[in-house]
N, C-alpha and C positions, 0 to 999 in steps of 0.2 A: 551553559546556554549554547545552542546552536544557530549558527547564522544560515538562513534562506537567502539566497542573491538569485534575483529572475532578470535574466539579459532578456530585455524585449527591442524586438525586433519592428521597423514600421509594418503594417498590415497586422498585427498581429490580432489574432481571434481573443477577447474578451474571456471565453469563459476556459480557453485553455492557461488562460493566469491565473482567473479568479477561482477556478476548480483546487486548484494546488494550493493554493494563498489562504483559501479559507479553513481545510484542512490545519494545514499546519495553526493559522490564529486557533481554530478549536481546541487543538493541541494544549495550546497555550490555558484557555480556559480551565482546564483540567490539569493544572500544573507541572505541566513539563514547557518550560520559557522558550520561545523561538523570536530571534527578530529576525523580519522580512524587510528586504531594501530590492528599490527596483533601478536597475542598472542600463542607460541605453547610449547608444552616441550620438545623440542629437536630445535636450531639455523635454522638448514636445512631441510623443510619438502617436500617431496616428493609430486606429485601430479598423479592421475591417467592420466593423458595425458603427464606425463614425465616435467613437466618444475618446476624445485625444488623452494620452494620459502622459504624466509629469515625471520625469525622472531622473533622477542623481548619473554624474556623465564619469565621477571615479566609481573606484571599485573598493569597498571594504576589506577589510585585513580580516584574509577566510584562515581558516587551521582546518587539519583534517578530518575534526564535526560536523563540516559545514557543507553544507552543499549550494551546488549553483543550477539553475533551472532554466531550458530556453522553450518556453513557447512557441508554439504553432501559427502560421500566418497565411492569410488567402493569397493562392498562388495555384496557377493551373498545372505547372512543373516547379521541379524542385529547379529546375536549372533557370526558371523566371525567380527565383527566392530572392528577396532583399539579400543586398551586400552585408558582410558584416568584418570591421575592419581590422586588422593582422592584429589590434590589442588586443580585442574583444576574443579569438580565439585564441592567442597567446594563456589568456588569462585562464580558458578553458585547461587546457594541456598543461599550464604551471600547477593547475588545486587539484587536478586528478594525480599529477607527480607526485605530489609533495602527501598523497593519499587521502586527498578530500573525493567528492563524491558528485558527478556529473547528471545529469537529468535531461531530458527530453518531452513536450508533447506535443504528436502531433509531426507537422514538416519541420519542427526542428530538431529531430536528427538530421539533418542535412549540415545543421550548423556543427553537429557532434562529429558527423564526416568529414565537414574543411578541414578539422583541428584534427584530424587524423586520430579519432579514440573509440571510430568503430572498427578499424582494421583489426581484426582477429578475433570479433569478438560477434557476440549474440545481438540481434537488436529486429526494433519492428515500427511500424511508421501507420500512418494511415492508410487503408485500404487501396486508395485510388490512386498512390503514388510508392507503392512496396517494389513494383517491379522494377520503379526507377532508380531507385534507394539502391536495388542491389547492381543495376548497371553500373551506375556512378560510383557506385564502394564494391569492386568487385573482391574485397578480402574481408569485408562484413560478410557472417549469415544473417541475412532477412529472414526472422520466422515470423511467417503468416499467420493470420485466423489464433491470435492471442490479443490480450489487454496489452499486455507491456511484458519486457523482460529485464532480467536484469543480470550482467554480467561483467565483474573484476569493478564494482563500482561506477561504471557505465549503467544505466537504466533507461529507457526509452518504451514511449507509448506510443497508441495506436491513435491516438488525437480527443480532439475534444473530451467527451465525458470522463475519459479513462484516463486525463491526467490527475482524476480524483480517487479513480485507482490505484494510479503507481503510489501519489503521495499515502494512501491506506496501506500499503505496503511499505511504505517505508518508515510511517510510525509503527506499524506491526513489528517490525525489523530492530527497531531503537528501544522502543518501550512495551511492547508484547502486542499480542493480537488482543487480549483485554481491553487496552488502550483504544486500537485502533477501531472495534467492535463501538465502543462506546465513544466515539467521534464520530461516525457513522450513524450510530443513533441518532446522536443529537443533529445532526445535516439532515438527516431523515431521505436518507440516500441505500440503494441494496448495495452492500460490501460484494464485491463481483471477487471473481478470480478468474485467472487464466487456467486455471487446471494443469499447469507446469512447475508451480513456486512451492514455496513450504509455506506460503500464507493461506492455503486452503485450508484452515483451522476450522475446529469445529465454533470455534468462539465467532468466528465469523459465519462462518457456513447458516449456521442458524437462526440469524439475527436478521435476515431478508423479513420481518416482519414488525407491525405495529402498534401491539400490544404491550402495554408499560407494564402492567401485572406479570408477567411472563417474561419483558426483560430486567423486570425486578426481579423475578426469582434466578435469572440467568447468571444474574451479576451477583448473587451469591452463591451459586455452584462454582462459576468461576473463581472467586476468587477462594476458595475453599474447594475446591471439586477432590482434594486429598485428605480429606476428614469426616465424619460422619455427619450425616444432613439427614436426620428422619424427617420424608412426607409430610408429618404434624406440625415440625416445626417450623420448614421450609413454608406452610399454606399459614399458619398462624404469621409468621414475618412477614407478607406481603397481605395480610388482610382478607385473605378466603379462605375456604373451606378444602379440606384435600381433596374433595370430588372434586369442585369446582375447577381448584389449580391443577388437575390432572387433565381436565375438559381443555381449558384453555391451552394449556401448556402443548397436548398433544395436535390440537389443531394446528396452534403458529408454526409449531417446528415442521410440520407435515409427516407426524404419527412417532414422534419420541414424547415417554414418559420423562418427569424429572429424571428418574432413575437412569434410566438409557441413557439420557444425556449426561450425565456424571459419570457414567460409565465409560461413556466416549469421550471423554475429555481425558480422563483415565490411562483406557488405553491407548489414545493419542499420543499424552506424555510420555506413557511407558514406548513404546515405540522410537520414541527418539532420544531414552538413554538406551534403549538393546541397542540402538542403531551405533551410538559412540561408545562400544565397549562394558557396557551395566551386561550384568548378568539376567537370567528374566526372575529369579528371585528379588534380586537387590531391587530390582526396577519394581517389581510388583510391592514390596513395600512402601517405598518412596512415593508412591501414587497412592498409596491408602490401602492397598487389598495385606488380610490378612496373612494370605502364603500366594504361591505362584497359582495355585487350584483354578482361581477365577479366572486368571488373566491369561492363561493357557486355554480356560474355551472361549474366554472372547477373541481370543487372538483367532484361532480355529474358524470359529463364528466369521469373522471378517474376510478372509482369505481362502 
């Protein structure tokens, strides 16, 4: 089991908690166990939309599963940002030492910056205060015009919506993009990416849609997409007809066949054992194709 700890700070924005918070409980629905505990230095914390929330003033006994998360807060500068006192970032810089894993949305990288764990490292904030971020951290890189990034365990977003991002990457990360695809669903949220991560998966890539017949058939590519799925069987499994599931199917994805998309999952994976070392025989095996024939003109095909 993994422990979630959200240091909230006063002012802080409502759905920059509850975007992350709720992720991870869906998690939970789907059996992978997370407790969430919310951590501040004052009982009663104020929020910028008025609704005060209640919170534990120690801190639980994190290991390096766990991660700690600080929410974003209304604040016209980072340099107007609530105080946050020498425990509170002490606490930060002890669970990233000891190789737990740090988080951010929104202006609280600022908080990621007191505790000194954007120095040297990647990071990205909200739009209207990036340029601030990098004056005030002149040994972070601020990368711009992304969701979030993530880098040596440090992760940090762009604010609000997109702390529902980083958390989808970072169940992606733990438990697969399967996982994270099918939390997403059930939030009924588009799985975004930055176009910088390895969570650009096609398992997510495809799933910006709200079709259950189609993410029924999805969810058995996936989880098989390295063994034979004939069209007949695959439409008889989800209760249509193969025209049918080829109709649907090709519209939600915007113009992939089941086929294509099994394919690309295919050579997705194979891609990332040639990338560690797999030969592209070995690989094209391991992902289902009889010899290398195939995966040698998708590859072709793609590049």
């Amino acid at each position: 089991m993994s422990h979630i700890a959200f240091l909230l700070v006063p002012g802080l924005h409502l759905l920059d908690l509850a975007g992350p918070a709720q992720v991870f409980s869906t998690a939970c629905d789907f059996g992978h166990p997370y407790t969430l505990s919310y951590i501040a230095e004052q009982p009663l914390v104020p929020t910028a939309q008025g609704l005060p929330l209640v919170a534990r003033l120690d801190w639980p006994e994190l290991g390096p599963e766990d991660l700690i998360v600080v929410p974003g807060w209304r604040a016209l500068t980072l340099a107007d940002s609530p105080a946050v006192g020498a425990a509170g970032l002490r606490s930060l810089r002890d669970h990233h030492a000891r190789g737990g894993t740090v988080a951010s949305v929104c202006a609280g990288a600022e908080v990621l910056g007191r505790a000194g764990l954007l120095d040297g490292r990647r990071c990205t904030t909200h739009h209207d205060v990036q340029d601030e971020l990098a004056r005030r951290y002149p040994r972070a890189t601020v990368v711009r015009d992304v969701l979030y990034t993530a880098d040596d365990r440090v992760v940090t977003s762009a604010g609000i919506a997109s702390g529902i991002d980083l958390a989808l990457h970072l169940i992606a990360t733990r438990h697969g993009p399967a996982v994270a695809a099918q939390v997403a669903r059930d939030m009924v949220v588009y799985a975004r990416r930055n176009g910088h991560e390895s969570q650009a998966s096609a398992m997510l890539r495809y799933r910006s849609h709200l079709d259950d017949t189609v993410h029924h058939a999805q969810d058995l590519l996936d989880a098989r997409f390295d063994r034979p799925m004939p069209l007949s069987a695959l439409a008889a499994t989800v209760g249509v007809s193969e025209r049918t599931l080829t109709r649907l199917f090709t519209r939600a994805t915007g113009g992939l066949t089941p086929l294509r998309y099994q394919q690309t999952l295919r050579l997705e994976r194979a891609e990332h054992l040639i990338s560690h070392g797999t030969t592209v025989d070995a690989a094209a095996r391991a992902v289902g194709f009889g010899d290398a024939r195939m995966l040698r003109r998708l590859r072709a095909r793609e590049h």
